[in-house]
C-alpha positions as CSV (number, residue, x, y, z in Angstrom):
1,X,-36.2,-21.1,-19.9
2,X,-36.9,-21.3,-16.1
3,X,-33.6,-23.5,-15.4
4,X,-31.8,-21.3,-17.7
5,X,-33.0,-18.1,-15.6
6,X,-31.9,-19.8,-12.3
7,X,-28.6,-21.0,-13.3
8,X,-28.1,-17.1,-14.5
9,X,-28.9,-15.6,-11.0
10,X,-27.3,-18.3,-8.6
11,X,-24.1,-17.6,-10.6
12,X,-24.2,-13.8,-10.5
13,X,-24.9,-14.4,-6.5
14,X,-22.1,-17.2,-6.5
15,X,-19.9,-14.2,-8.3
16,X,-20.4,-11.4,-6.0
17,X,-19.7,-13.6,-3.0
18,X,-16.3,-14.6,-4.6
19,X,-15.7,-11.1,-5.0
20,X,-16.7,-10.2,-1.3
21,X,-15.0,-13.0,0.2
22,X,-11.4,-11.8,-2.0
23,X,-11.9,-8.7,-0.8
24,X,-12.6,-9.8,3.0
25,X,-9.3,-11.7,2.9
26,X,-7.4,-9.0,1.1
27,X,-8.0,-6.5,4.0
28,X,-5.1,-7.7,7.0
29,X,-2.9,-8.3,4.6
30,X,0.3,-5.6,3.9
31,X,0.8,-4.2,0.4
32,X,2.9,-6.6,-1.9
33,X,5.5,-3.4,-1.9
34,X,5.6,-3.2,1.9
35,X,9.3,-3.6,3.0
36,X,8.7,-4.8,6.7
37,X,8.9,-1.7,8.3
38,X,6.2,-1.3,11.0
39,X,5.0,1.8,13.2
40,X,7.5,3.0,15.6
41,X,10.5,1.0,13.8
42,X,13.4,3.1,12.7
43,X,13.6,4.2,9.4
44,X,16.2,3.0,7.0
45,X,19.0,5.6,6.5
46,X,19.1,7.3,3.0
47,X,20.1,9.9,1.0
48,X,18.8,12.1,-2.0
49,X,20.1,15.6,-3.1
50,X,18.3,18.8,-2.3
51,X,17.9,21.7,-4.8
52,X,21.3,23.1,-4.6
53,X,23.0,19.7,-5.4
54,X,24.0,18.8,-2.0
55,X,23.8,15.2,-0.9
56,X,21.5,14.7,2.4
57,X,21.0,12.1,4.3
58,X,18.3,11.4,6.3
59,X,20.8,10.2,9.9
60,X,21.9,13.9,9.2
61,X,18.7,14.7,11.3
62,X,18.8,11.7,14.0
63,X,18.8,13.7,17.4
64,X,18.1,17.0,15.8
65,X,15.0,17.7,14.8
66,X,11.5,16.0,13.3
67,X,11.9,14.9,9.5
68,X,8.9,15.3,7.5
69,X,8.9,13.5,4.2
70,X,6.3,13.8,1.0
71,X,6.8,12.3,-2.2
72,X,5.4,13.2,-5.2
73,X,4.8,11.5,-8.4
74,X,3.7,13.6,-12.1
75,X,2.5,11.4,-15.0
């Protein structure tokens, strides 16, 4: 009963510091969905349509004036 009671705590503790350590190692790393792009780098031209169906793109704006992008997502 006593053995049974230790084995049953020193692996809940072994556990959690499994978990803590993942997570430790997990934190300087970049999103699996990151693309490379870093601060300061140049974004990648694109283009999407606006509400009245016009095509834009987003070197329209280089030179011009700040661009400002959110993205929204509905489930």
């Amino acid at each position: 009963m006593r053995l049974s009671k230790f084995l049953y705590r020193a692996g809940m503790i072994l556990g959690f510091a499994i978990i803590l350590v993942g997570f430790a190692c997990a934190q300087g790393r970049p999103p699996s969905h990151a693309n490379g792009i870093r601060v300061g780098q140049e974004a990648p031209d694109f283009a999407l349509e606006d509400l009245s169906g016009q095509t834009v793109r987003l070197s329209d704006f280089k030179g011009k004036q700040p661009v400002m992008m959110m993205f929204f997502s509905t489930y």
